[in-house]
N, C-alpha and C positions, 0 to 999 in steps of 0.2 A: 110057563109054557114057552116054549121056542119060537111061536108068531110074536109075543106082546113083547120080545127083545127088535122085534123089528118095525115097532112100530116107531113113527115120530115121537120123539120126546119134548113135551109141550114147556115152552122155558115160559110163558108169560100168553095171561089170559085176561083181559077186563075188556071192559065197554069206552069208548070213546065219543066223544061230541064232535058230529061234522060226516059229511058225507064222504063213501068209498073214494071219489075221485081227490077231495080234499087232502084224504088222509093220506093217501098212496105219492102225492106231492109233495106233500108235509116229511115223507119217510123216505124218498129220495132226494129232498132236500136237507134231512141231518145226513145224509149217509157222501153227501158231497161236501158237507161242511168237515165231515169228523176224516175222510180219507185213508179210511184202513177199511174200509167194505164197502161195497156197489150193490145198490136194492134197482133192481127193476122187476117192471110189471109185465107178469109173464103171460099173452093173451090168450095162448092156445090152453091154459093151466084155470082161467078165468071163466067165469058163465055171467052173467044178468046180475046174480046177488051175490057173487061175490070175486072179491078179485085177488088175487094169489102174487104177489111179488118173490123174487130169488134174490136170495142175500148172500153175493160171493165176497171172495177175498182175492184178490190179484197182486202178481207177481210178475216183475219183469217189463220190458221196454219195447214199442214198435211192433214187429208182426211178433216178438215172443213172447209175448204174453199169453200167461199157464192162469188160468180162473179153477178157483176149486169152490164149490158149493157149499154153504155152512149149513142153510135151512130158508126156512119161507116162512114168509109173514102171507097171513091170509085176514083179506077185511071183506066183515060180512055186515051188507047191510040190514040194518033192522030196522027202519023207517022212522018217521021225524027225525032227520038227520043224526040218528046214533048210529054207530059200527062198532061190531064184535071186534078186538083186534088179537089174533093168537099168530106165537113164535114159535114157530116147533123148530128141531134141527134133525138134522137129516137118520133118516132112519138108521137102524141098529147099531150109529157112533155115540159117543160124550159128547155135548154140545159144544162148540167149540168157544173157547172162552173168549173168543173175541165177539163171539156173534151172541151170546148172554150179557156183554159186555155194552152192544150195540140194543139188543133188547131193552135192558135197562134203562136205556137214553132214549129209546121210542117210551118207554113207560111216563118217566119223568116228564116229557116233549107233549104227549097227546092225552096222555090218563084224568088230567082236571075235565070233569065234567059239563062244568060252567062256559057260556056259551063268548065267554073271554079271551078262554084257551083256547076258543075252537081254529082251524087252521086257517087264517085268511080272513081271521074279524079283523076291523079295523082296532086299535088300542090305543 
């Protein structure tokens, strides 16, 4: 059907240990470490239980800088500190392979459940 071509395409779905604000810190913390994408947290996009981050990709120097939208990361809380974490990429394109790329490295980063990994335990 011609709608489900424009839906978001979900590149990564699991549970995380550690609350929405943690994780959302955690995830624009790789996304400044790795510098080929910028995650921020998008407020007007967010409600109470869940918070919606934008995963661009930029190009360029000073006032010319061109941001193109790859997809969002959305964390949803689900109380005693677990979060849903899902990557979708922008609706009715191919994900772009830098931002399944970036996916992968949140998966890797936040997916141990154990309360180790969680973002901002001590180690």
């Amino acid at each position: 059907m011609y709608y489900e071509s424009l839906a978001p395409m979900t590149i990564l779905d699991f549970t995380a240990q550690g609350t929405t604000r943690e994780l959302a810190s955690a995830i624009e913390q790789l996304a400044l470490e790795r510098r080929a994408v910028t995650a921020l947290v998008v407020p007007w996009e967010s409600d109470a239980a869940t918070t919606r981050m934008a995963v661009t990709a930029t190009k360029g120097e000073g006032w010319a800088i061109e941001h193109t939208n790859l997809g969002t990361v959305s964390l949803a809380d689900l109380g005693s500190e677990r979060t849903r974490v899902v990557v979708t990429g922008e609706s009715g394109h191919e994900p772009s392979p830098l931002l399944v790329s970036f996916a992968r490295q949140i998966e890797r980063r936040l997916a141990p459940a154990s309360d180790d990994n969680r973002p901002g335990a001590s180690q």
